[in-house]
N, C-alpha and C positions, 0 to 999 in steps of 0.2 A: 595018218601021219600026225604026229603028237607036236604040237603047239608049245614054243618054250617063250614064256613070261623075260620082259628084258626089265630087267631092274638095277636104276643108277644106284649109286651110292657117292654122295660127294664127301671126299675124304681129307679137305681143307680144314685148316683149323677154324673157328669158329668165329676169328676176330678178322679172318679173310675172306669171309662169305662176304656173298652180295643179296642182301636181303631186299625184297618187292615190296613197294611199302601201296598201298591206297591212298586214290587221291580223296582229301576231303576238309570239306570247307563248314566251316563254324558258322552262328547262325549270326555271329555279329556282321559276317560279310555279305553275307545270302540278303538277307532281309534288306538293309540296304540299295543291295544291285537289283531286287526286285523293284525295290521301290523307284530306283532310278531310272528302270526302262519301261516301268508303267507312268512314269511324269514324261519320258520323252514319248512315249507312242502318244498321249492326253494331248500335250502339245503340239504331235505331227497332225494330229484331230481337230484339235482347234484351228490351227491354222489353213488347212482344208476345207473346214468349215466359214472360214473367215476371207478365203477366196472364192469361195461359192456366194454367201452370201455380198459380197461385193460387185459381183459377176452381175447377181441377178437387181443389186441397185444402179449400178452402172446402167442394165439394157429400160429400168425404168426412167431411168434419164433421159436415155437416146428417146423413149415414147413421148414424155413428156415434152422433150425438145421437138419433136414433129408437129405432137399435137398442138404446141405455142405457134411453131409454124405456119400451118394452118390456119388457124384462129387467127391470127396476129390481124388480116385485114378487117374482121369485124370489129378487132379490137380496138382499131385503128378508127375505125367509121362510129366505133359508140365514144370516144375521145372524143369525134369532131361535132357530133350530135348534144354532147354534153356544155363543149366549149358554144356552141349555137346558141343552146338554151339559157346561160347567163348572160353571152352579148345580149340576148331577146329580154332576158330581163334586166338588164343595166336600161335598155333603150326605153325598155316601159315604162321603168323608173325614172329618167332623166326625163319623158314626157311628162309623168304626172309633177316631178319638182317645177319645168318648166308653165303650168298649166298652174298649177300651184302659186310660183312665184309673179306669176301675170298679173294674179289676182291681186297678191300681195303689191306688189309694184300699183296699181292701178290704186288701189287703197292709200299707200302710201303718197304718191303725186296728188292725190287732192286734196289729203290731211297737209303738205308741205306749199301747196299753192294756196288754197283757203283761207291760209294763216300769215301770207305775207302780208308787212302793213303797207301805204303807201310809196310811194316812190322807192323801190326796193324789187327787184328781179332775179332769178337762178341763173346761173350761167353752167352749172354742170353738176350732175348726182350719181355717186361712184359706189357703190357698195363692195364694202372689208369682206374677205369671205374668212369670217372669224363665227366663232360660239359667246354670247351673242353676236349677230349680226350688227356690222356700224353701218352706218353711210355717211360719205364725208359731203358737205355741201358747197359749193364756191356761189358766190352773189354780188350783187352789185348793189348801191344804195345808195341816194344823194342825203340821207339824215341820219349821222352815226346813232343818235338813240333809239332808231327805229329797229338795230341790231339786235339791242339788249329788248328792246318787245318780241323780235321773230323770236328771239329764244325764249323767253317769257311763254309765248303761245304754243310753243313745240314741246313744252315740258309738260301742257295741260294736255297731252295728244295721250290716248289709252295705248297708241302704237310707238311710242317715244320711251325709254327709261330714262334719258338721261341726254342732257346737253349741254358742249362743252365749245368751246370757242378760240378754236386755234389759230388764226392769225385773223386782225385789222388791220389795213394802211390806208393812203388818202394816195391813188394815182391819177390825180389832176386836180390841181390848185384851185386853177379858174372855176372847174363848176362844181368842186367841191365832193367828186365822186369817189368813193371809199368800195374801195375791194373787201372782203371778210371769207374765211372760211371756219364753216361747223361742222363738229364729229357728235352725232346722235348715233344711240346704241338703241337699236330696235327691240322692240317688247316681241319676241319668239310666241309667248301665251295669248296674244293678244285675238279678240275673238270678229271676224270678217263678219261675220250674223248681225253682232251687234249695231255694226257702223251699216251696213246694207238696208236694216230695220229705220234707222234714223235720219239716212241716207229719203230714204222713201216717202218720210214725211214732208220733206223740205219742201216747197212750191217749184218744179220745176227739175226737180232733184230726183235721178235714176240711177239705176243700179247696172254694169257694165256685165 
């Protein structure tokens, strides 16, 4: 049987054809769109990347927060161990200032008795807690010029800087007896050796 070939012919004019066109894209647009969805997939990357890595700081946190937890009571027990150890040494140190100032005091009451002249007694010795040290004195004396000698003899003291004379009055007529108070500012340098040494000479005379 013989095979017969079918062949159109379109017989429209040439301004009524429908002509097939291809589709196709310039490279002004292509390059572009490439480039647009190789920045978004970069970006979907990144930010994938950027919740993983958040993921895995986050779960170091959570460790780190356990491990504080834990720790927290030693942490807490070397705090208290610490605050201990400067109460322990503030107290060591307020004993040796105390133990210090005994001596100092002890020094100081016999350079301040030694030197009073006759008829003339303390009635009370305050120490300024100042840089130098003062001490204020109150006394009592039936001879106003015996005032101006206590302070005369307090100025010759190696434990003395300086003496100052802040109030005299006369409270009682009759026997003539005068109140007075003095601000001496204590020599801080002044050397305990020296006065212990000389202390030792004296006939009678010991060192505390």
């Amino acid at each position: 049987m013989m095979m017969v070939e079918r062949i159109e012919i379109n017989l429209l004019p040439a301004e009524y054809r429908v002509h097939r066109r291809n589709f196709h894209l310039e490279r002004e647009v292509v390059y572009p769109l490439i480039a647009l969805v190789l920045t978004c997939l970069g970006l979907m990357f990144w930010s994938v990347n950027i919740e993983n890595t958040k993921g895995i700081c986050e779960n170091e946190i959570k460790a780190l927060d356990q491990e504080i937890a834990i720790n927290r009571p030693i942490h807490e027990e070397i705090k208290k161990l610490r605050s201990d150890q400067i109460l322990i040494g503030e107290k060591i140190r307020a004993l040796e200032r105390i133990s210090v100032n005994r001596e100092k005091w002890v020094r100081l009451m016999e350079e301040l008795s030694s030197r009073l002249p006759e008829y003339t007694w303390l009635i009370s010795i305050k120490e300024e807690n100042s840089s130098p040290p003062v001490i204020h004195i109150e006394g009592r004396t039936y001879s106003f010029p015996e005032v101006a000698n206590y302070m005369s003899q307090l100025k010759e003291s190696e434990y003395v800087n300086s003496v100052d004379l802040s109030r005299i009055e006369q409270i009682d007529s009759q026997s003539r007896l005068f109140s007075f108070h003095i601000s001496c500012e204590v020599n801080p340098d002044a050397k305990l050796s020296v006065y212990s040494e000389v202390a030792s000479q004296i006939p009678g005379g010991n060192t505390p």
